[in-house]
Backbone as a printed PyTorch tensor [residue, N CA C, xyz], in Angstrom:
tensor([[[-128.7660,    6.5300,   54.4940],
         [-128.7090,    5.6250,   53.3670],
         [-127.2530,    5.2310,   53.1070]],

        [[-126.9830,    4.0390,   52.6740],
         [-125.8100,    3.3350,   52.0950],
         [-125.8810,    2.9150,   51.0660]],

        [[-124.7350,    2.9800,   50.6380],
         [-124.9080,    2.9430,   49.0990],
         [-123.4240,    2.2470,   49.0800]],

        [[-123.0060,    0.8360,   48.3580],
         [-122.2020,    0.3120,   47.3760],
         [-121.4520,    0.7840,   46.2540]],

        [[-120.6590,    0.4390,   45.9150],
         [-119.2070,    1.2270,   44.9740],
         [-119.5270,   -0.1300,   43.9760]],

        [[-119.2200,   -0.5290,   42.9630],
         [-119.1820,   -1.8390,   41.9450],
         [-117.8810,   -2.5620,   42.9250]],

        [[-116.6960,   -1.9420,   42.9310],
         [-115.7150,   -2.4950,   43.7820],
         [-116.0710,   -3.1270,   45.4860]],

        [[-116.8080,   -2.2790,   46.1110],
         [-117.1010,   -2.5020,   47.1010],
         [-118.0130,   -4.1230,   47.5750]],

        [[-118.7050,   -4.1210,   46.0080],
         [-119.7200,   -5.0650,   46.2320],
         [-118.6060,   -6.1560,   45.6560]],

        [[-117.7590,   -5.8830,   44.9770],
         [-117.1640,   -7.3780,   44.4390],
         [-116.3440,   -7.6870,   45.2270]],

        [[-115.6460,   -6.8680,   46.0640],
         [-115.0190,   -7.4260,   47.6540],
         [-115.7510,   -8.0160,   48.6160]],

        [[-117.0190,   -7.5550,   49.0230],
         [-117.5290,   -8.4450,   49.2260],
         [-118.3360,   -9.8120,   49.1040]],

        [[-118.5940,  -10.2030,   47.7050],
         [-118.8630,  -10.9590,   47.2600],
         [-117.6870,  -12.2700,   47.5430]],

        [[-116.0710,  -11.6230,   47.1560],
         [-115.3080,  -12.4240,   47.2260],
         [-115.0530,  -12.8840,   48.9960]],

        [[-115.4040,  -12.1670,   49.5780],
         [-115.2970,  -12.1420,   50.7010],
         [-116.4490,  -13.4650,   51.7390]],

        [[-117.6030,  -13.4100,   51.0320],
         [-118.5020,  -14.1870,   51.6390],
         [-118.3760,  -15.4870,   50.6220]],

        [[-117.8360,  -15.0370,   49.3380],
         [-118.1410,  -16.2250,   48.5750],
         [-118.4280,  -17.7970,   49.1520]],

        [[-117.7460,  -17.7680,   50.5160],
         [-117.2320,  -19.5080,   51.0640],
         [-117.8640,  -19.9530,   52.6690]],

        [[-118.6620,  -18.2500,   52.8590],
         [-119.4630,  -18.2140,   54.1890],
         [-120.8230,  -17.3650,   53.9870]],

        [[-121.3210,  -18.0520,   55.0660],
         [-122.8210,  -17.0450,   55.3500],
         [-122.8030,  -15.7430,   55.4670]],

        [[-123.6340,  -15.0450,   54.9360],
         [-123.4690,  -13.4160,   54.9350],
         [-123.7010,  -13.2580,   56.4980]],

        [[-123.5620,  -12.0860,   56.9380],
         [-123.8150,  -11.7170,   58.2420],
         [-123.9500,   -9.7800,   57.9070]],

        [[-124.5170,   -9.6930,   58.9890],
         [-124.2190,   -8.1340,   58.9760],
         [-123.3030,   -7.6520,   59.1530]],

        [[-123.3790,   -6.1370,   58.4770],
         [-121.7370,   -5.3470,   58.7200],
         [-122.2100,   -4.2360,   59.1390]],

        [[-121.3310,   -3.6770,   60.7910],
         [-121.7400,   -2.6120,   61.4860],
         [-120.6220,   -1.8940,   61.0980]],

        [[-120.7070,   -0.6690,   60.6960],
         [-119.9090,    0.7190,   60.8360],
         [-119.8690,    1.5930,   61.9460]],

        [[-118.6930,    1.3560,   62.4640],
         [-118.6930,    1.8700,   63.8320],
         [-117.0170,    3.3880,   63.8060]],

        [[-117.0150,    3.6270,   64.7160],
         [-116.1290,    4.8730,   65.0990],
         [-114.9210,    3.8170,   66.0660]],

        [[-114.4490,    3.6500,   65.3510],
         [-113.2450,    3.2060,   66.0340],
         [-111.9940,    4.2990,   66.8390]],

        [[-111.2440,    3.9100,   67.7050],
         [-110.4900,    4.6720,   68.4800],
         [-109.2660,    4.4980,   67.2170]],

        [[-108.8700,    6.0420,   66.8510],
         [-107.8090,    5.8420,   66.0850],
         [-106.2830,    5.9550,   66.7810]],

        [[-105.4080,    6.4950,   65.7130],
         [-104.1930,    6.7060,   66.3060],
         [-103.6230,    8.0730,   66.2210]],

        [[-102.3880,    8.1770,   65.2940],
         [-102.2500,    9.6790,   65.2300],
         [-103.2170,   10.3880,   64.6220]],

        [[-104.2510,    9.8500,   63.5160],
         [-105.1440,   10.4910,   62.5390],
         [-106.7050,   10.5520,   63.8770]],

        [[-106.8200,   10.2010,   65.2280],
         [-107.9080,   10.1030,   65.6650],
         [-108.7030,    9.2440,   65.3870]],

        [[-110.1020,    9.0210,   65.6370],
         [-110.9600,    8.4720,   65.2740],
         [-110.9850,    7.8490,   63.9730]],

        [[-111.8540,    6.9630,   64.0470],
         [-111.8080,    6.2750,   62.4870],
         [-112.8550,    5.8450,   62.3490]],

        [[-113.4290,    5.6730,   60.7900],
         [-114.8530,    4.5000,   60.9000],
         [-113.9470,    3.0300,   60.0360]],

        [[-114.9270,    1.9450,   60.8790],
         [-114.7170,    1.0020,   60.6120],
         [-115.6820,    0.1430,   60.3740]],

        [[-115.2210,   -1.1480,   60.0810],
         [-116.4270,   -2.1890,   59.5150],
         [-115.7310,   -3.4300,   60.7650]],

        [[-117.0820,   -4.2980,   60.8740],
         [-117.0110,   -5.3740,   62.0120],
         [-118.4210,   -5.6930,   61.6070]],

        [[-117.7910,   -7.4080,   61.7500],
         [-119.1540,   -8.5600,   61.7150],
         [-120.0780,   -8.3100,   62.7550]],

        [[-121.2440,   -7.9260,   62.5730],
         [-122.2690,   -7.4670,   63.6940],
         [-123.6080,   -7.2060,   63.0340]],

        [[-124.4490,   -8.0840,   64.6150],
         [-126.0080,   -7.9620,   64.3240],
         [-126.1030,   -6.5220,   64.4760]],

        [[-127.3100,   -6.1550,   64.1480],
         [-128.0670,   -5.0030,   64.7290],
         [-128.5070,   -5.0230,   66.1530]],

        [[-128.2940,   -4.0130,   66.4410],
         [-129.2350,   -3.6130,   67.5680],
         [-130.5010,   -2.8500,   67.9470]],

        [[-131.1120,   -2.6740,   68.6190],
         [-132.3140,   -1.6480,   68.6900],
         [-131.7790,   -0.0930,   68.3350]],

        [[-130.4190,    0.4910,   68.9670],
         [-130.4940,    1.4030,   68.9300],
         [-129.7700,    1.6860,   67.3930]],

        [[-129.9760,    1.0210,   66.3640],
         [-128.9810,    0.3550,   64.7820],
         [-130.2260,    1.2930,   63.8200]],

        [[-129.7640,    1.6320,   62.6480],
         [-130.6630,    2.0980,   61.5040],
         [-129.9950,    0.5450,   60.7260]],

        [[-130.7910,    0.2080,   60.2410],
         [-130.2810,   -1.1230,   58.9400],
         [-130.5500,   -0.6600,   57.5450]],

        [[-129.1670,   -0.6710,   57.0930],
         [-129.7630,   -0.8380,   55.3320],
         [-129.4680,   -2.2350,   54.5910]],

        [[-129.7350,   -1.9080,   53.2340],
         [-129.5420,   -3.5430,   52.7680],
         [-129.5130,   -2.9950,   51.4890]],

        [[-128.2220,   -2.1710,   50.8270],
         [-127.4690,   -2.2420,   49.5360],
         [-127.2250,   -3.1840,   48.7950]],

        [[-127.5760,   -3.5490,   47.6570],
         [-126.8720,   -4.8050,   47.1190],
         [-126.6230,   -6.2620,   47.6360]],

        [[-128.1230,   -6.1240,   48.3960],
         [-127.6240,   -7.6230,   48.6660],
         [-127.3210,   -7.8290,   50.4860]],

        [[-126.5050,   -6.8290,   51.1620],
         [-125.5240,   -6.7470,   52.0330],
         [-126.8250,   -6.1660,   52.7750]],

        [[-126.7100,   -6.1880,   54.2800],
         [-126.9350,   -5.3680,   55.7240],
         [-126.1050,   -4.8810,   56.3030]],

        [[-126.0920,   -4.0420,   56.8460],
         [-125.1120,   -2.7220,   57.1400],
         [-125.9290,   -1.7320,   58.1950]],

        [[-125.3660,   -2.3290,   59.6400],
         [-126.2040,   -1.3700,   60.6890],
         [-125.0750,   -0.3180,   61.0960]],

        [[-125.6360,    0.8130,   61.4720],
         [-124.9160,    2.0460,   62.1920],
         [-125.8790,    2.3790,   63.0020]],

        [[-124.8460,    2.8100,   64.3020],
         [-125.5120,    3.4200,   65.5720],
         [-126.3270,    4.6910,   65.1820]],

        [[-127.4820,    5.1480,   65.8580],
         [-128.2550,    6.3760,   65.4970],
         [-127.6750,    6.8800,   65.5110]],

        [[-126.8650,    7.5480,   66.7730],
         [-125.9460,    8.7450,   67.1360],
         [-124.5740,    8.7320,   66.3090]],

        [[-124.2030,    7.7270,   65.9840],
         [-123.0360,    7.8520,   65.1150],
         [-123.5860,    8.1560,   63.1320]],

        [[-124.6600,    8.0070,   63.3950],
         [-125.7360,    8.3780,   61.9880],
         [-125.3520,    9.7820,   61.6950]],

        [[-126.3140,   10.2760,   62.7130],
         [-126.6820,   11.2120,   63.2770],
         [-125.0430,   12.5660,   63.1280]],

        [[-124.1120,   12.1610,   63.5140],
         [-123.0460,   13.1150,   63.7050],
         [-121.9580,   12.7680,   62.3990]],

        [[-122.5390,   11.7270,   61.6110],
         [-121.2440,   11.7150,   60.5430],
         [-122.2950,   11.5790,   59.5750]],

        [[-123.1810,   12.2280,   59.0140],
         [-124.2200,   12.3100,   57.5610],
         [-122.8260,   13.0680,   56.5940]],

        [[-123.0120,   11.7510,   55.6510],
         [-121.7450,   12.1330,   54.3580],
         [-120.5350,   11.8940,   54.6430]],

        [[-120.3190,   10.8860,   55.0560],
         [-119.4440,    9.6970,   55.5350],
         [-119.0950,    8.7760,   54.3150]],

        [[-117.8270,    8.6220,   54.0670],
         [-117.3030,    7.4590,   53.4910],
         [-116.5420,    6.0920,   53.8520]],

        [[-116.5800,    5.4130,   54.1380],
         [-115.7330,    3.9620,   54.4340],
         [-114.9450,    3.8470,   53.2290]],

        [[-113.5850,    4.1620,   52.9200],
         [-112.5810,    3.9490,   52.0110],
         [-111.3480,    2.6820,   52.9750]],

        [[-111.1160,    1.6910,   52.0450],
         [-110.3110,    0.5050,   52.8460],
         [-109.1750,    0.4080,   52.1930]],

        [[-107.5550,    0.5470,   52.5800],
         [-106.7140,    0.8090,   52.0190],
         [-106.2060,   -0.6990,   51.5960]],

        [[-106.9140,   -1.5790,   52.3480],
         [-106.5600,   -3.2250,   52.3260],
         [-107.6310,   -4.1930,   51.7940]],

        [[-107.9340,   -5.0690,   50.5190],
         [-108.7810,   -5.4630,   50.3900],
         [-109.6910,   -6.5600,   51.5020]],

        [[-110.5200,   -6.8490,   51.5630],
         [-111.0860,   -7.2950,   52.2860],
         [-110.7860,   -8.6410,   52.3210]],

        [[-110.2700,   -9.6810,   53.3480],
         [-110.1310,  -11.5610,   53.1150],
         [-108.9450,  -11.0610,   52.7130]],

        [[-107.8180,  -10.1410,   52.7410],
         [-106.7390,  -10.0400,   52.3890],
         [-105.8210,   -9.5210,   52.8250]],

        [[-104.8060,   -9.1080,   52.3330],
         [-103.9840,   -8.0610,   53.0710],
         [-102.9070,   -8.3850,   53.8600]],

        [[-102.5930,   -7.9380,   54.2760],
         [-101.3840,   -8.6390,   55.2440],
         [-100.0960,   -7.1980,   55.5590]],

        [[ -99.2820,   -7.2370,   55.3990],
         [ -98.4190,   -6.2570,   55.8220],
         [ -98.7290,   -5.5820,   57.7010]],

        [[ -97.6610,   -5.1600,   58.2130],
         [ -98.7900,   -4.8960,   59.6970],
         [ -98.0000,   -3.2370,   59.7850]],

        [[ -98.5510,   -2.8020,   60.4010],
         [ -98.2750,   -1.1260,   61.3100],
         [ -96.9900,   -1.0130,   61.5140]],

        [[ -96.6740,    0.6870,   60.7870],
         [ -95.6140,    1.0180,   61.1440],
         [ -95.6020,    2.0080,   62.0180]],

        [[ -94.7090,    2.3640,   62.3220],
         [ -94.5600,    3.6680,   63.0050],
         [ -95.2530,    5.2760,   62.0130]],

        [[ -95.4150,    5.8160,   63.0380],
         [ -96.6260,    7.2910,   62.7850],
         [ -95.4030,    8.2420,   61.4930]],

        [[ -94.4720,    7.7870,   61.7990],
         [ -93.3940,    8.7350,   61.5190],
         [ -93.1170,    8.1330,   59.7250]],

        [[ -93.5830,    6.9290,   59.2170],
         [ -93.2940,    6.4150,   58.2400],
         [ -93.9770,    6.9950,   57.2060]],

        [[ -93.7140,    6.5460,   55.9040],
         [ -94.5060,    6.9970,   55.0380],
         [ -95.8530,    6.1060,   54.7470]],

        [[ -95.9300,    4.4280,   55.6360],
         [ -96.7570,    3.8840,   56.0370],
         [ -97.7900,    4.6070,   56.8430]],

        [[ -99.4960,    4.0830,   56.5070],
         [-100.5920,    4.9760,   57.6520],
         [-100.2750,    4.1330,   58.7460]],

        [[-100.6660,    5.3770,   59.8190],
         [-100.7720,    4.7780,   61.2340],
         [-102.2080,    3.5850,   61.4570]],

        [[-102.4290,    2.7000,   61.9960],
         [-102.5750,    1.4060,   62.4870],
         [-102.9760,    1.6070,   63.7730]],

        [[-103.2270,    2.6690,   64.8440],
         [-103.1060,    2.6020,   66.3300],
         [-104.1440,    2.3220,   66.4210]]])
């Protein structure tokens, strides 16, 4: 299950405000010094996808990535349609970016 933050949903709101919704896959991205990461990316489902539909939104995750991260959070240090600044070095008081 997925579940929406009030913040979460008004980023995305602002976010689609000017386009078609699409799905959002949560995936395991290759990290950097911190390892692995989960992330968000515009994406259909697939067969091997669980789909939810929080607030409005679709939101597929892989079974197996279900499956091995139950009690998982997606926290985004950059608002969404925004942001800007780019990657510093591991050594900064900036997060790593790899």
């Amino acid at each position: 299950m997925i579940t929406l933050t009030d913040r979460a949903r008004t980023e995305l709101d602002a976010y689609f405000s000017d386009k078609e919704r699409s799905p959002i896959r949560v995936y395991l991205a290759p990290g950097g010094c911190s390892g692995p990461r989960l992330a968000l990316a515009l994406d259909e489902p697939g067969e091997e996808d669980k789909v939810f539909e929080p607030g409005g939104y679709t939101f597929c995750v892989n079974d197996a990535l279900l499956e091995r991260s139950m009690g998982f959070a997606v926290t985004s240090e950059v608002q969404i349609g925004g942001g800007g600044g780019g990657c510093s070095g591991c050594g900064s008081s900036s997060s790593c970016c790899g």
